[in-house]
C-alpha positions in Angstrom: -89.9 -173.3 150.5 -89.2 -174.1 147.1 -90.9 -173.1 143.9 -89.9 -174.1 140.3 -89.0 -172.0 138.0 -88.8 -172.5 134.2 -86.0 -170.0 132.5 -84.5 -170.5 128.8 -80.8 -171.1 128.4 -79.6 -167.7 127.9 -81.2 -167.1 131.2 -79.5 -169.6 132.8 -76.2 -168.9 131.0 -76.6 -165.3 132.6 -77.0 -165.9 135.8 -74.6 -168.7 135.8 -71.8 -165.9 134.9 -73.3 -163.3 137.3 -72.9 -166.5 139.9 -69.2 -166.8 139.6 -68.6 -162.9 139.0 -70.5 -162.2 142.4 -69.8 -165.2 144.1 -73.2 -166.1 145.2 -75.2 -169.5 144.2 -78.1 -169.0 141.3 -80.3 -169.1 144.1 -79.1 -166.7 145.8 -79.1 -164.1 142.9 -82.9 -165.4 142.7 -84.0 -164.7 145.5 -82.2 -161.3 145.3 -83.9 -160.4 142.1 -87.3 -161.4 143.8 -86.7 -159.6 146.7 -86.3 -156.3 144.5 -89.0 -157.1 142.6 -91.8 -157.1 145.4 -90.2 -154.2 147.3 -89.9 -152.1 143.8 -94.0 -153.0 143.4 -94.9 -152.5 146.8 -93.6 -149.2 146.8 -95.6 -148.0 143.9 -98.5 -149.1 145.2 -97.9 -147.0 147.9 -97.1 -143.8 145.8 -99.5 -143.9 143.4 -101.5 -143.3 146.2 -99.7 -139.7 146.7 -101.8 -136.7 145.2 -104.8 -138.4 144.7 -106.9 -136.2 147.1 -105.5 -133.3 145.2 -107.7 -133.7 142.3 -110.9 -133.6 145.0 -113.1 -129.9 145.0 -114.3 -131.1 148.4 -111.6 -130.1 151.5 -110.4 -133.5 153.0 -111.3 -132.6 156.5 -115.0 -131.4 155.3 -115.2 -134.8 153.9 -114.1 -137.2 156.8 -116.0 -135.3 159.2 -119.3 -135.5 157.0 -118.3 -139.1 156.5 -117.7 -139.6 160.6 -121.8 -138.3 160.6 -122.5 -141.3 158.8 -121.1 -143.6 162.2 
């Protein structure tokens, strides 16, 4: 699929010179950098999640077995 991207010419010039340095096409790089970008998010999504049960007075197991009461 293709999308369309609208980047200033310092951008361009950038990843022009990264192009030729790493040998890769622009596209290539872009995709890269895209690629890192939703696995860098998707990660702290996941441990922001981390410790948040810690803060709780109630035990964990009291609560999911009152909450299994409610089935």
């Amino acid at each position: 699929m293709r999308a369309l991207v609208d980047m200033n010419d310092a951008q361009v010039e950038a990843l022009d010179i990264l192009s030729k340095r790493m040998r890769q096409s622009r596209a290539s790089l872009i995709r890269a950098a895209i690629n890192d970008y939703l696995d860098r998010h998707s990660r702290e999504q996941v441990e922001d999640g981390f410790g948040l049960w810690g803060e709780q007075k109630v035990d964990g197991l009291a609560y999911q077995n009152e909450a299994r009461k409610e089935w």
